[in-house]
PDB file with SEQRES, HELIX, SHEET and CRYST1 records, atoms N, CA, C and O in Angstrom:
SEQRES   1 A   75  UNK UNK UNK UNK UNK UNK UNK UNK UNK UNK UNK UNK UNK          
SEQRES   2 A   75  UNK UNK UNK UNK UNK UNK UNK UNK UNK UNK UNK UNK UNK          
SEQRES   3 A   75  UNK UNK UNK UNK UNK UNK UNK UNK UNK UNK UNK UNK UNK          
SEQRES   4 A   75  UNK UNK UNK UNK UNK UNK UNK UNK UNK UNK UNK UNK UNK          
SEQRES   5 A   75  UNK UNK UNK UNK UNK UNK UNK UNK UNK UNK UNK UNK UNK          
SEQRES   6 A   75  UNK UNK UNK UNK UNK UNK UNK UNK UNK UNK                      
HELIX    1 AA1 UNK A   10  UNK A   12  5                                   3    
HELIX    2 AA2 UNK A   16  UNK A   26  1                                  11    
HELIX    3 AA3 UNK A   48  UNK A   51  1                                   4    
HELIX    4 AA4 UNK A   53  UNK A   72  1                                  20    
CRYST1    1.000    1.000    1.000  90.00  90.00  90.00 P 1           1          
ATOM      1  N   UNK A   1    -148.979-138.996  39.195  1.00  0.00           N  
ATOM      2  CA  UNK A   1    -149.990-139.148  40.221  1.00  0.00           C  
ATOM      3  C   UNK A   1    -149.611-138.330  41.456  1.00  0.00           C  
ATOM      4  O   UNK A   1    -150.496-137.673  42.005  1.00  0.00           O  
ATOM      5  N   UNK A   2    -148.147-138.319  42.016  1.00  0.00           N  
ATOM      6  CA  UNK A   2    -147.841-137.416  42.677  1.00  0.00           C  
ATOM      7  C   UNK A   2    -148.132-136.223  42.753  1.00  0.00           C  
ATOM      8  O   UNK A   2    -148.355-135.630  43.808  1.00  0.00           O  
ATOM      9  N   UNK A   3    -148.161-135.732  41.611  1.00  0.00           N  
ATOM     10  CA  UNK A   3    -148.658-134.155  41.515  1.00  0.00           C  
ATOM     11  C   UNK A   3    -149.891-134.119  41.252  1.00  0.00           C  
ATOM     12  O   UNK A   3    -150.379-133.001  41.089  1.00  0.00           O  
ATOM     13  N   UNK A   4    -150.625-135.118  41.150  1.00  0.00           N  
ATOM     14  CA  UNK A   4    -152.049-134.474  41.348  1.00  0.00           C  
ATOM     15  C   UNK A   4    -152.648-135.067  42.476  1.00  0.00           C  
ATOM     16  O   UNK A   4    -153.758-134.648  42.806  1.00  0.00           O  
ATOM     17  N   UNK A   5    -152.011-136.144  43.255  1.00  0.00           N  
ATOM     18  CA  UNK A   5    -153.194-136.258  44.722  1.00  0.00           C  
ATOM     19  C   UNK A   5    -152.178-135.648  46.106  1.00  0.00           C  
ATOM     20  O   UNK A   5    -152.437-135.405  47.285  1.00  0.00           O  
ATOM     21  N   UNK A   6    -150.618-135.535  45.055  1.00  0.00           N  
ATOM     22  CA  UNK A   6    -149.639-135.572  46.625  1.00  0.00           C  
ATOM     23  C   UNK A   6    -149.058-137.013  46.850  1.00  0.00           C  
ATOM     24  O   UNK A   6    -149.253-138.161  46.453  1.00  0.00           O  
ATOM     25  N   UNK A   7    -147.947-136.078  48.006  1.00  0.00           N  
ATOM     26  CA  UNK A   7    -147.197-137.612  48.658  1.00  0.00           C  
ATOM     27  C   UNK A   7    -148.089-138.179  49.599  1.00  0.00           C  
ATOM     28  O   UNK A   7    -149.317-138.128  49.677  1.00  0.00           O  
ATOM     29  N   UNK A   8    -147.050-138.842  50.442  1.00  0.00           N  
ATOM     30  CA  UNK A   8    -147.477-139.947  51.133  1.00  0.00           C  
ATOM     31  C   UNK A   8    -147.543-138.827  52.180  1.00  0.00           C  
ATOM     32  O   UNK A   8    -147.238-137.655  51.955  1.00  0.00           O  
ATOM     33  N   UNK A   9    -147.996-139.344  53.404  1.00  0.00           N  
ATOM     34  CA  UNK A   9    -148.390-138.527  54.582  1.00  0.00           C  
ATOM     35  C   UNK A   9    -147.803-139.461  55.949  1.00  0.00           C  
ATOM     36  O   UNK A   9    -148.292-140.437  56.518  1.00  0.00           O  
ATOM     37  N   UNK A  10    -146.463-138.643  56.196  1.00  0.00           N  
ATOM     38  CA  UNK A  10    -145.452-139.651  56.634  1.00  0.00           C  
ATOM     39  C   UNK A  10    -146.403-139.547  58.515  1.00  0.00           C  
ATOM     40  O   UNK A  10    -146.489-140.394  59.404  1.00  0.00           O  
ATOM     41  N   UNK A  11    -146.947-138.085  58.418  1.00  0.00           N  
ATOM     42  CA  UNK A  11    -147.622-138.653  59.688  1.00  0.00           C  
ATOM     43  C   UNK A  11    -148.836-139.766  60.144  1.00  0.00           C  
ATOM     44  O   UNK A  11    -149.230-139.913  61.301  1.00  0.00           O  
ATOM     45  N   UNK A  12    -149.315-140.487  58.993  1.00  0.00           N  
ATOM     46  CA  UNK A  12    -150.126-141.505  59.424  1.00  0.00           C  
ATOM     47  C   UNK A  12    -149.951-142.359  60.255  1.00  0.00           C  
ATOM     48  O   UNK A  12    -150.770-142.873  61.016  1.00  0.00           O  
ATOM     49  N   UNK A  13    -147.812-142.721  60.022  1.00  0.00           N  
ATOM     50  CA  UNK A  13    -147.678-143.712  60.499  1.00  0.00           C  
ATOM     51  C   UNK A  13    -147.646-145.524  59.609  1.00  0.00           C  
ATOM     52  O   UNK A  13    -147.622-145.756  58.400  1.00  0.00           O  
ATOM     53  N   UNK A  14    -147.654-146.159  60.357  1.00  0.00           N  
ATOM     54  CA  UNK A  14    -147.763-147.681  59.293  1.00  0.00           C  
ATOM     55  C   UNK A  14    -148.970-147.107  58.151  1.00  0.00           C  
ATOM     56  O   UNK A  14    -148.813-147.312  56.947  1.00  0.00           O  
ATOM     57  N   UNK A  15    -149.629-146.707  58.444  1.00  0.00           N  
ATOM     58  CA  UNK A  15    -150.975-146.692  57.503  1.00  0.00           C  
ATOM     59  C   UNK A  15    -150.398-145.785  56.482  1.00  0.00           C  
ATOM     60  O   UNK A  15    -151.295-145.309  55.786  1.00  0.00           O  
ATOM     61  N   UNK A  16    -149.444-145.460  56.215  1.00  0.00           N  
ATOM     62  CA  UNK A  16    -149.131-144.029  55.403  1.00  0.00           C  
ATOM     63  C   UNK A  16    -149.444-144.661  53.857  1.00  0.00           C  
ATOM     64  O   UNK A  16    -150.058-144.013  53.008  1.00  0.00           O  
ATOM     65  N   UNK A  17    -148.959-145.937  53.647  1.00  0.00           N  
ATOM     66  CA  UNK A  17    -149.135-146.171  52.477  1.00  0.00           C  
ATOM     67  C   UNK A  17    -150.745-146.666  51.560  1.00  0.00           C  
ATOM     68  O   UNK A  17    -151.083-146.686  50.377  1.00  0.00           O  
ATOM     69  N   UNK A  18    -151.321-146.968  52.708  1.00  0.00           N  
ATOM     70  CA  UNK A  18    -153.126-147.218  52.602  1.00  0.00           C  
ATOM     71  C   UNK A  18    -153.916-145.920  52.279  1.00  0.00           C  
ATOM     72  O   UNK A  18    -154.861-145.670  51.531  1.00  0.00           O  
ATOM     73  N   UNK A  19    -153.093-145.135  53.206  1.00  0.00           N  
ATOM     74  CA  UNK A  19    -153.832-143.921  52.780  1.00  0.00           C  
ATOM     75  C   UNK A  19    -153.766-143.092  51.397  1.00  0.00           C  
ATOM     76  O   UNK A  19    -154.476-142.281  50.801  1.00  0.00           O  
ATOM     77  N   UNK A  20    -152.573-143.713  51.221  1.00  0.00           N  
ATOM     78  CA  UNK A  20    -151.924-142.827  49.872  1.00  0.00           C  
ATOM     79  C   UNK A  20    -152.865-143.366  48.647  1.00  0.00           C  
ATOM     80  O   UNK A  20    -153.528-142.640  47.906  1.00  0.00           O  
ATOM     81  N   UNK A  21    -152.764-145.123  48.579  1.00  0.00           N  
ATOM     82  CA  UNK A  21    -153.719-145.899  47.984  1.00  0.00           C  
ATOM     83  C   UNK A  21    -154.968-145.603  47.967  1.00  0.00           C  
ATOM     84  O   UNK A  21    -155.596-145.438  46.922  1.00  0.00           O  
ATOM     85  N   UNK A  22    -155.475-145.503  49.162  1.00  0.00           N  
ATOM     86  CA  UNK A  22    -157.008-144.729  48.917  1.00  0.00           C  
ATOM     87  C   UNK A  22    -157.708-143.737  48.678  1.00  0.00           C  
ATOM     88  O   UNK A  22    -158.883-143.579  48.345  1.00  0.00           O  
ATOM     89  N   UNK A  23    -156.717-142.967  48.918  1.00  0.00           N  
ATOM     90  CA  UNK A  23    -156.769-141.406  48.236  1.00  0.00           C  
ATOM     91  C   UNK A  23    -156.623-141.522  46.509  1.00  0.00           C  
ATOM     92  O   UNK A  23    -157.433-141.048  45.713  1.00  0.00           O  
ATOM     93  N   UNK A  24    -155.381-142.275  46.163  1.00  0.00           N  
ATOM     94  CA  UNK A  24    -155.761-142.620  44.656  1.00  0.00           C  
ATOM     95  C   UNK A  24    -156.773-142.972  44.344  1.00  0.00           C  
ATOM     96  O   UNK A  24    -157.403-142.126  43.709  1.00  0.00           O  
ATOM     97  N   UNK A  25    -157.350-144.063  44.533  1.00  0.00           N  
ATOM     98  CA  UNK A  25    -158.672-144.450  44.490  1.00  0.00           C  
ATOM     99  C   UNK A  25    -159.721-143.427  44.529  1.00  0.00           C  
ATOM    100  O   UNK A  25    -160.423-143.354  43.520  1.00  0.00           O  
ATOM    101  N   UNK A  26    -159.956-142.655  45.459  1.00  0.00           N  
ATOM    102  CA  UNK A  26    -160.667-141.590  45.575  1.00  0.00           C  
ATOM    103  C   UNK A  26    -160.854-141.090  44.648  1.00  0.00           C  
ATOM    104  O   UNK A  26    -161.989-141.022  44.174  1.00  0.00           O  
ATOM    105  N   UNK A  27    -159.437-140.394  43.883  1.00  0.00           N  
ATOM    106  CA  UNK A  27    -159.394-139.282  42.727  1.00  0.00           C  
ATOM    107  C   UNK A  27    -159.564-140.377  41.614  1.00  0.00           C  
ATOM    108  O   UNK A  27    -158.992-139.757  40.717  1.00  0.00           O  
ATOM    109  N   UNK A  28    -159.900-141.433  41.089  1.00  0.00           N  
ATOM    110  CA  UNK A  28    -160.082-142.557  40.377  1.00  0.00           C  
ATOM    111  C   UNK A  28    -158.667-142.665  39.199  1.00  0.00           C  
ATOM    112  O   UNK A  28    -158.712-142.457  37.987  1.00  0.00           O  
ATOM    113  N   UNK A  29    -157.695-142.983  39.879  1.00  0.00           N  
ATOM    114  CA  UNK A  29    -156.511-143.172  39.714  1.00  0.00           C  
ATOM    115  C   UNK A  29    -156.557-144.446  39.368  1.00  0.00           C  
ATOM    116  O   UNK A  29    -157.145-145.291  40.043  1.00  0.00           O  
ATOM    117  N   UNK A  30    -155.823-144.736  38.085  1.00  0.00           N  
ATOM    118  CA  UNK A  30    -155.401-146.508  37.515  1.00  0.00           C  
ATOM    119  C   UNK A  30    -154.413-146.917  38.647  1.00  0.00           C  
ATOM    120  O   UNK A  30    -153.434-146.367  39.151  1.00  0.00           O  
ATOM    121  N   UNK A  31    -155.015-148.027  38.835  1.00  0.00           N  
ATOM    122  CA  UNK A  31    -153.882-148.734  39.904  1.00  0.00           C  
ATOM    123  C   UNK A  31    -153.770-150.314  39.353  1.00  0.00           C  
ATOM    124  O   UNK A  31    -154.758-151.023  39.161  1.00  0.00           O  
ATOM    125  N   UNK A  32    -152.791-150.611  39.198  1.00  0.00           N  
ATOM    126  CA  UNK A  32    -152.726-152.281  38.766  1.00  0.00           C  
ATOM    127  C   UNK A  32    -151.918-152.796  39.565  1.00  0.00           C  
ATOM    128  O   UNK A  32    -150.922-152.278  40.070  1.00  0.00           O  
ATOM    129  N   UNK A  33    -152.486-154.222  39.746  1.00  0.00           N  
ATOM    130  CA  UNK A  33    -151.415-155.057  40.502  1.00  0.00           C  
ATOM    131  C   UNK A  33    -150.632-155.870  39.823  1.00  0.00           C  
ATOM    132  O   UNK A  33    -151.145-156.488  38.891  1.00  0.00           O  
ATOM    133  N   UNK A  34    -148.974-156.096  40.172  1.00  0.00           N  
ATOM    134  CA  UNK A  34    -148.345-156.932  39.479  1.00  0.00           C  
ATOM    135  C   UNK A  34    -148.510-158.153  40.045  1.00  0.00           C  
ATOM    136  O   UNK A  34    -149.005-158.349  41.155  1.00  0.00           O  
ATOM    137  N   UNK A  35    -147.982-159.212  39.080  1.00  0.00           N  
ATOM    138  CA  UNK A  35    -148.559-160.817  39.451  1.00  0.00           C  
ATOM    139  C   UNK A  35    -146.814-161.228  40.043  1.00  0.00           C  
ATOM    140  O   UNK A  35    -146.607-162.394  40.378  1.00  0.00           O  
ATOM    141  N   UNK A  36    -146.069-160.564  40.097  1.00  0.00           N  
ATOM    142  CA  UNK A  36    -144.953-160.708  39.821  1.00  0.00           C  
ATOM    143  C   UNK A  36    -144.376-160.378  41.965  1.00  0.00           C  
ATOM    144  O   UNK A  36    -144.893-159.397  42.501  1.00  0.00           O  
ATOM    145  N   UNK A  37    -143.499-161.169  42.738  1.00  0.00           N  
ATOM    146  CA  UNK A  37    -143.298-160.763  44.143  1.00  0.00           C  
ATOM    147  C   UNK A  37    -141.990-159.679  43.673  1.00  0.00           C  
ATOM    148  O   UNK A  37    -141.288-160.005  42.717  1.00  0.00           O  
ATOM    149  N   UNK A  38    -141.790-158.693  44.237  1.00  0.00           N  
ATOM    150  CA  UNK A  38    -140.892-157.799  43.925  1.00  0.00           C  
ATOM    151  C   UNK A  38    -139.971-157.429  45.357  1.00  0.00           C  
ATOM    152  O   UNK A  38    -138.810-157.020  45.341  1.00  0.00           O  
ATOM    153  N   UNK A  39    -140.624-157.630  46.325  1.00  0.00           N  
ATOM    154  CA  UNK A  39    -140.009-157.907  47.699  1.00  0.00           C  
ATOM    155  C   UNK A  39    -140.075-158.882  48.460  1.00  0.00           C  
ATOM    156  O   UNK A  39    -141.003-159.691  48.436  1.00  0.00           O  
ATOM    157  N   UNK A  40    -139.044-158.935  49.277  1.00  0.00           N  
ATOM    158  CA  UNK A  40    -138.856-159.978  50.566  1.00  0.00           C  
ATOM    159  C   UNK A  40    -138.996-159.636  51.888  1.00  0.00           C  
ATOM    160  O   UNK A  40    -137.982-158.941  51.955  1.00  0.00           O  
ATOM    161  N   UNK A  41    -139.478-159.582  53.025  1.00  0.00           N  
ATOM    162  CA  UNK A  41    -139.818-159.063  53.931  1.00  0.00           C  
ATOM    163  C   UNK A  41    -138.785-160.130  55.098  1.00  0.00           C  
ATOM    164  O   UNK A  41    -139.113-161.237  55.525  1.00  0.00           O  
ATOM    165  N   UNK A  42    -137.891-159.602  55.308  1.00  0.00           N  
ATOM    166  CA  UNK A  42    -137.413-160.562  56.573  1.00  0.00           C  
ATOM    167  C   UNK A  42    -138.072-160.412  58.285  1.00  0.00           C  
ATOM    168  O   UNK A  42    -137.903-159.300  58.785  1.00  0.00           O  
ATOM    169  N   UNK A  43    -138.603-161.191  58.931  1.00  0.00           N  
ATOM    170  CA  UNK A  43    -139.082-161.449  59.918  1.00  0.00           C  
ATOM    171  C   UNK A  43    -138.177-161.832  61.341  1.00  0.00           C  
ATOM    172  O   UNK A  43    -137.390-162.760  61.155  1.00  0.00           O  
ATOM    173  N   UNK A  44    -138.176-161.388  62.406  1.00  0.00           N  
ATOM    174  CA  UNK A  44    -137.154-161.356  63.082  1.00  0.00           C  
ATOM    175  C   UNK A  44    -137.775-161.033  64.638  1.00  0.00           C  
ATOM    176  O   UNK A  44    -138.702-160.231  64.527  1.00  0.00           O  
ATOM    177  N   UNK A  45    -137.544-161.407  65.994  1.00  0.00           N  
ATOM    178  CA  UNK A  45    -137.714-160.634  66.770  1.00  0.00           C  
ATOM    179  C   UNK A  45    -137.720-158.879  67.199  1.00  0.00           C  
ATOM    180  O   UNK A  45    -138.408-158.161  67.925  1.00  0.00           O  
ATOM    181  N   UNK A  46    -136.861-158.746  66.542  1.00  0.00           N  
ATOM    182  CA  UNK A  46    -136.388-157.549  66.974  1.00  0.00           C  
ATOM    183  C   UNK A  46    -137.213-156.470  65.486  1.00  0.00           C  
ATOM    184  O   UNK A  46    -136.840-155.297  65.447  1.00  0.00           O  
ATOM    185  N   UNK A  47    -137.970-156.806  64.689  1.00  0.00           N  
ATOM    186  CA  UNK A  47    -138.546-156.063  63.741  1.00  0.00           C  
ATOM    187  C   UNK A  47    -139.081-154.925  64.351  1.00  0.00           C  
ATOM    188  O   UNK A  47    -139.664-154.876  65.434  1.00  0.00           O  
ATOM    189  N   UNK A  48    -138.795-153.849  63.433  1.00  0.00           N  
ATOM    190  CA  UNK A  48    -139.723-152.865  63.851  1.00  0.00           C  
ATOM    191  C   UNK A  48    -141.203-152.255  63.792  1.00  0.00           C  
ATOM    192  O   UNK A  48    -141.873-151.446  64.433  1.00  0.00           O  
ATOM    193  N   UNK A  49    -141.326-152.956  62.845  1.00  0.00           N  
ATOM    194  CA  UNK A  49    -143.170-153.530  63.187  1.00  0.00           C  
ATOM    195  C   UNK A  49    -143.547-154.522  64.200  1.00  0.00           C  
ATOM    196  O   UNK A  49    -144.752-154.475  64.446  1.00  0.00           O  
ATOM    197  N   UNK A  50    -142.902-155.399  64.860  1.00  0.00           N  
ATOM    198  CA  UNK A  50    -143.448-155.869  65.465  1.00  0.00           C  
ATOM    199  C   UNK A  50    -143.305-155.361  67.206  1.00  0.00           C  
ATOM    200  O   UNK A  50    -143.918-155.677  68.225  1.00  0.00           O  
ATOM    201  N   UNK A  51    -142.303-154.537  66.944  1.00  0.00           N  
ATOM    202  CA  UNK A  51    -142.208-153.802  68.249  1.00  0.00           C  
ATOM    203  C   UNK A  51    -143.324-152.628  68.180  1.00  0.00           C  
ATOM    204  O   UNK A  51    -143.922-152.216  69.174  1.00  0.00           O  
ATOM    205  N   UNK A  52    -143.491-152.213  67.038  1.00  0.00           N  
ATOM    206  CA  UNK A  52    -144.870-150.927  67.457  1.00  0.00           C  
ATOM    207  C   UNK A  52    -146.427-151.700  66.610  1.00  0.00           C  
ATOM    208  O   UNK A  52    -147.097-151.022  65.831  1.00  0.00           O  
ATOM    209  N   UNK A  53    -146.715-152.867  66.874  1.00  0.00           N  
ATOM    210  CA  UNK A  53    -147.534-153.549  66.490  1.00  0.00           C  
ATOM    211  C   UNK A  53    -148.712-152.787  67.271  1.00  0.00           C  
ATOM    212  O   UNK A  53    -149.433-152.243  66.434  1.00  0.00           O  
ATOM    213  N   UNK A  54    -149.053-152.613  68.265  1.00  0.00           N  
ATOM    214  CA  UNK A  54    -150.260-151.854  69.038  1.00  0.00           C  
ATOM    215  C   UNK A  54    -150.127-149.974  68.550  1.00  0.00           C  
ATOM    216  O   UNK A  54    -151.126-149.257  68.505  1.00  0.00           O  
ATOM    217  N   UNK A  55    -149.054-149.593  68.310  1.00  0.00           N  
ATOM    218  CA  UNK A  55    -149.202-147.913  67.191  1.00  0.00           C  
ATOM    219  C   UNK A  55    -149.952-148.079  66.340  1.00  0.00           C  
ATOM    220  O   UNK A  55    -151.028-147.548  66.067  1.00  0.00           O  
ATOM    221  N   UNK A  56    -149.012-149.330  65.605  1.00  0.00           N  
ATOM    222  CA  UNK A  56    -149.441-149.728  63.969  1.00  0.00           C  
ATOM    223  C   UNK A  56    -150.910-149.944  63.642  1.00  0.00           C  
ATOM    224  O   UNK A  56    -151.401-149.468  62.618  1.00  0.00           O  
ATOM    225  N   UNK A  57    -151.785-150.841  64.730  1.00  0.00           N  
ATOM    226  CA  UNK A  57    -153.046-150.807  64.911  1.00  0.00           C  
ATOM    227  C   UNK A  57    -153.770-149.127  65.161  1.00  0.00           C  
ATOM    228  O   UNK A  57    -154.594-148.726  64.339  1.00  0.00           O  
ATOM    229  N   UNK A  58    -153.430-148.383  66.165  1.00  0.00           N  
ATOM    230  CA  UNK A  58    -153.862-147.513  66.285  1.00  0.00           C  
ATOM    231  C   UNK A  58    -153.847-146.241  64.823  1.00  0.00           C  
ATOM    232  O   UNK A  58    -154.711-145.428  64.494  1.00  0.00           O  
ATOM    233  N   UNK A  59    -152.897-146.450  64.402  1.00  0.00           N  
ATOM    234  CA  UNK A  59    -152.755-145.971  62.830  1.00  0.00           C  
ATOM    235  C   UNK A  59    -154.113-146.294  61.863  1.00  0.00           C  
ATOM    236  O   UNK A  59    -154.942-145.657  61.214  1.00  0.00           O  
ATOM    237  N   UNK A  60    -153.815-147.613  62.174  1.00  0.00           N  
ATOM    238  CA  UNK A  60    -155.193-148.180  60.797  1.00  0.00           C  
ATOM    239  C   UNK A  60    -156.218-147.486  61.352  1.00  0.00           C  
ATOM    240  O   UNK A  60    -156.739-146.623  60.646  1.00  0.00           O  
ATOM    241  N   UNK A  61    -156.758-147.711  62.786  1.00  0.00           N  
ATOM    242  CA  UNK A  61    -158.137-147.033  62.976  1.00  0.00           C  
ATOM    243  C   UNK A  61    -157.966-146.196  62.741  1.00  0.00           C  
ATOM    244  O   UNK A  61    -158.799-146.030  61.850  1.00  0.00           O  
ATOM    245  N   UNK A  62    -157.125-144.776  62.881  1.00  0.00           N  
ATOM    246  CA  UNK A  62    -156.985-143.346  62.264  1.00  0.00           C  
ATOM    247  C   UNK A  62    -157.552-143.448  61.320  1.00  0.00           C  
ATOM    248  O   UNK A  62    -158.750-143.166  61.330  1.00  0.00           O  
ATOM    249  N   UNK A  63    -156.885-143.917  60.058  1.00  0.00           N  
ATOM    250  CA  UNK A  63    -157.217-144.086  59.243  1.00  0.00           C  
ATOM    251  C   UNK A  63    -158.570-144.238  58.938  1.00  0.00           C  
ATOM    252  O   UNK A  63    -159.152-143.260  58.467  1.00  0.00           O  
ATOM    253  N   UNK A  64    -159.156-145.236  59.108  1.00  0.00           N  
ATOM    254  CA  UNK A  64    -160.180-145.890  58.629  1.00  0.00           C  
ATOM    255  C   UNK A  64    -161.191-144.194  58.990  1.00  0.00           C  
ATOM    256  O   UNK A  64    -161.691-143.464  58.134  1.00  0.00           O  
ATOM    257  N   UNK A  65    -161.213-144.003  60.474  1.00  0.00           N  
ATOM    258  CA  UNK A  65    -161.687-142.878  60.716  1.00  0.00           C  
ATOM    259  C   UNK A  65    -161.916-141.415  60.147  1.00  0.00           C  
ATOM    260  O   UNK A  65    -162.873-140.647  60.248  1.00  0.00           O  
ATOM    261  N   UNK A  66    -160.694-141.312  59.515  1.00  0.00           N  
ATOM    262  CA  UNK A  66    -160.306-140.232  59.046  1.00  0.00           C  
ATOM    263  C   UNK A  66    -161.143-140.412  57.325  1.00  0.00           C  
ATOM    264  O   UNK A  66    -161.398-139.451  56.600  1.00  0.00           O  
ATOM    265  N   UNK A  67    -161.396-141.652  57.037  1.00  0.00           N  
ATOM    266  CA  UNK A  67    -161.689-142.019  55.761  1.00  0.00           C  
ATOM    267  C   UNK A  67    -163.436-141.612  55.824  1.00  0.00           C  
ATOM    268  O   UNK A  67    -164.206-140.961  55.119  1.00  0.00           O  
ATOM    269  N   UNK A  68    -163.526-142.373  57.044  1.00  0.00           N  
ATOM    270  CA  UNK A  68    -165.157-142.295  57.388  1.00  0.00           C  
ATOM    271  C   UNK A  68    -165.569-140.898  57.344  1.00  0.00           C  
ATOM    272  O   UNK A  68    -166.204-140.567  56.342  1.00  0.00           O  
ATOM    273  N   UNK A  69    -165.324-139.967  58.274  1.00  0.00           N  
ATOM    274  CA  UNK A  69    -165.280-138.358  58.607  1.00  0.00           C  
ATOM    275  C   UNK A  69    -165.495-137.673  57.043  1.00  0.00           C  
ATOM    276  O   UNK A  69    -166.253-136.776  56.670  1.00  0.00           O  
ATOM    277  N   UNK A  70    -164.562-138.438  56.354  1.00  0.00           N  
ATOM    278  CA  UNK A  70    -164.486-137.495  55.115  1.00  0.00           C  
ATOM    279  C   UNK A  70    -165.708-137.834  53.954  1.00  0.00           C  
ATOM    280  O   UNK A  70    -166.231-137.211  53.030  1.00  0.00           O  
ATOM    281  N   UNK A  71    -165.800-138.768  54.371  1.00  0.00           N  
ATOM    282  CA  UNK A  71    -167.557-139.342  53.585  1.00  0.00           C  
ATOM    283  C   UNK A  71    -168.492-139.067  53.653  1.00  0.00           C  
ATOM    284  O   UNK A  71    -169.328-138.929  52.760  1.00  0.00           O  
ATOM    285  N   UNK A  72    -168.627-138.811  55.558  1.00  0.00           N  
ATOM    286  CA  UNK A  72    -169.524-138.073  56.082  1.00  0.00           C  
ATOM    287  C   UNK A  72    -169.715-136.199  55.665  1.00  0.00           C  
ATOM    288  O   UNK A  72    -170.706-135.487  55.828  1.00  0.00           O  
ATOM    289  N   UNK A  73    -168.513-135.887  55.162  1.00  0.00           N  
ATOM    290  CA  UNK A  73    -168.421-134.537  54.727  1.00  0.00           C  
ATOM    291  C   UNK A  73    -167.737-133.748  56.681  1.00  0.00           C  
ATOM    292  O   UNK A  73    -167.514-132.540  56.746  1.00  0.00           O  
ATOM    293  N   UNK A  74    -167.572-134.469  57.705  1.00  0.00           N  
ATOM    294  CA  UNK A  74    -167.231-134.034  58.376  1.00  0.00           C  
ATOM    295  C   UNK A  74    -165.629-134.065  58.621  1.00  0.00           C  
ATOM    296  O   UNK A  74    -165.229-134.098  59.785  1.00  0.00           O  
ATOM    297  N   UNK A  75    -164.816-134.057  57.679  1.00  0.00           N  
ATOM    298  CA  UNK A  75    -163.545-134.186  57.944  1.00  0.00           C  
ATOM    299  C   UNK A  75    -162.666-133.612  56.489  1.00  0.00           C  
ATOM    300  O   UNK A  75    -161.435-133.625  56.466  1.00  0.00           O  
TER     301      UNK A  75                                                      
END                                                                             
């Protein structure tokens, strides 16, 4: 799948991995979900998502934007 849609697009930001996902989607790429938890996420003051929590937002709207634009044929 890599070689046919590409990597991840480390400049998105938090969103890098949504985008990657929806771009699969796009090119109608099999995607399955496992039923299975495969990570643990530890939570903490000092996280680094929660220190760029207002970027991280500004990311998604990129995103979403950048998704829109391209639907529109303007992006």
């Amino acid at each position: 799948v890599f070689d046919r849609i590409g990597r991840f697009d480390a400049a998105a930001g938090h969103s890098h991995d949504t985008d990657w996902f929806l771009t699969c989607r796009e090119h109608n790429c099999e995607i399955d979900l496992l039923p299975d938890v495969l990570v643990f996420r530890r939570l903490h003051e000092n996280n680094f998502s929660l220190h760029r929590s207002s970027r991280s937002i500004d990311d998604y709207l990129n995103l979403i934007k950048k998704k829109l634009d391209q639907r529109r044929g303007s992006g």
